[in-house]
C-alpha positions as CSV (number, residue, x, y, z in Angstrom):
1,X,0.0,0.0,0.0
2,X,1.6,3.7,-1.3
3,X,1.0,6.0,1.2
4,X,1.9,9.8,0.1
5,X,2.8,11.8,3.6
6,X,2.6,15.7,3.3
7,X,4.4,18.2,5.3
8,X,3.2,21.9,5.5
9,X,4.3,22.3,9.3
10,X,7.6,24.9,8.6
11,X,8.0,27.2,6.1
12,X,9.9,25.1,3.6
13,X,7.9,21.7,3.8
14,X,8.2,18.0,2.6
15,X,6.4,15.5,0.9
16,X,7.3,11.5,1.4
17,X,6.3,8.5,-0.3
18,X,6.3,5.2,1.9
19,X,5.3,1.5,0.6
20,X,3.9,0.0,3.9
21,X,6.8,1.1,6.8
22,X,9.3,1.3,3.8
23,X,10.5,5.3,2.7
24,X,10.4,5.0,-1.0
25,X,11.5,8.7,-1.6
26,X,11.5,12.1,0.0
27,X,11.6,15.8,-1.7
28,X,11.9,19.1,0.6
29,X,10.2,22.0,-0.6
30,X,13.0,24.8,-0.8
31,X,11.2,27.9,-2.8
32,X,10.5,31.4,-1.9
33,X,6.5,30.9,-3.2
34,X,3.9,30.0,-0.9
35,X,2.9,26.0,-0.4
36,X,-0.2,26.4,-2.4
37,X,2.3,27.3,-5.1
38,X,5.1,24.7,-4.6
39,X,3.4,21.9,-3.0
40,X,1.2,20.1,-6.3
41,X,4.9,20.9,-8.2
42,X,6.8,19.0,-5.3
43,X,4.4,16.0,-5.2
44,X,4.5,15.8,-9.1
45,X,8.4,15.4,-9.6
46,X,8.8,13.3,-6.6
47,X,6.4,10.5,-8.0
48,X,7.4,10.6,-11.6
49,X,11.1,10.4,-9.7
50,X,10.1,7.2,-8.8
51,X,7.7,6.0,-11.5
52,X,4.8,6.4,-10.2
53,X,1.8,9.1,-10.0
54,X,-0.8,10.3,-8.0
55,X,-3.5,7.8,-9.0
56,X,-1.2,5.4,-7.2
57,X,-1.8,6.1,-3.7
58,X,-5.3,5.4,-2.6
59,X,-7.5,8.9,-1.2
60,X,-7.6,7.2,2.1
61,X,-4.2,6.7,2.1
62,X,-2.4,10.4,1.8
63,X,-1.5,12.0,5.6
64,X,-1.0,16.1,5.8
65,X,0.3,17.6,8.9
66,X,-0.5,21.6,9.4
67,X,0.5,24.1,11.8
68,X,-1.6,27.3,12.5
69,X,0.7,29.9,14.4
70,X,-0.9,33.5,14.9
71,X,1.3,36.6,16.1
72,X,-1.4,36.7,18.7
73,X,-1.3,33.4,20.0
74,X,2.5,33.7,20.1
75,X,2.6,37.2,22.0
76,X,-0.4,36.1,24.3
77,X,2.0,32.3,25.0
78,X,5.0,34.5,25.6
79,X,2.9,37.0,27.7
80,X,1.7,34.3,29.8
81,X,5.5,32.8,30.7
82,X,6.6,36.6,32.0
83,X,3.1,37.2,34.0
84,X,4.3,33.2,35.5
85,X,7.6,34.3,36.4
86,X,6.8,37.5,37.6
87,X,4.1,36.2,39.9
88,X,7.0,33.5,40.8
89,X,9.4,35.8,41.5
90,X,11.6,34.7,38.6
91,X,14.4,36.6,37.2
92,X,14.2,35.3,33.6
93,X,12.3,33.4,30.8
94,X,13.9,30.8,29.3
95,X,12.4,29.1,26.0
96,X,13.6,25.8,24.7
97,X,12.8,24.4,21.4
98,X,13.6,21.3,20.0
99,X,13.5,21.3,17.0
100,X,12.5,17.6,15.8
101,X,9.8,17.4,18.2
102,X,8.6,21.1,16.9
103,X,8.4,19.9,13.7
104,X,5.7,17.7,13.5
105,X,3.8,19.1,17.0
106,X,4.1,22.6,16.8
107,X,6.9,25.4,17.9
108,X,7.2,29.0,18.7
């Protein structure tokens, strides 16, 4: 079973293709233009690179991750940690990303 695996979680993006637990191919999406712009492009060249095409992978069968992050909900996150360490009597704010886990569950 082809399963097509869609990333639109950072700015740049990737798409996958995976046969069962097998990776049969991977592209990144490295362009200035949006994802709406790249992404059809991306997922085109990757499964002609590996002869196949889109009718391949069954609709139930194609996984897309998205992220949603708003200036707001940042600035209202980051307002939050300073009113908690004020209120704890904390000197400083200290934000730790990492970024493989960030990738696929969010980030700041």
């Amino acid at each position: 079973m082809l399963i097509l695996a869609v990333d639109t979680t950072t700015p740049s993006g990737s798409v996958a293709l995976l046969e069962g637990e097998a990776l049969l191919g991977e592209a990144g999406i490295e362009s200035p233009a949006t994802h709406s712009a790249r992404l059809l492009r991306t997922i085109d060249v990757l499964l002609g690179a590996l002869g196949r095409d889109v009718k391949d992978v069954p609709a139930n069968d194609i996984a897309v991750t998205t992220r949603i992050m708003t200036k707001p909900a940042c600035a209202r996150i980051v307002r939050a940690a300073f009113e908690f360490s004020r209120a704890c009597v904390r000197k400083s704010v200290t934000l730790i990303e990492k970024p493989n886990v960030l990738r696929e569950t969010g980030g700041l």
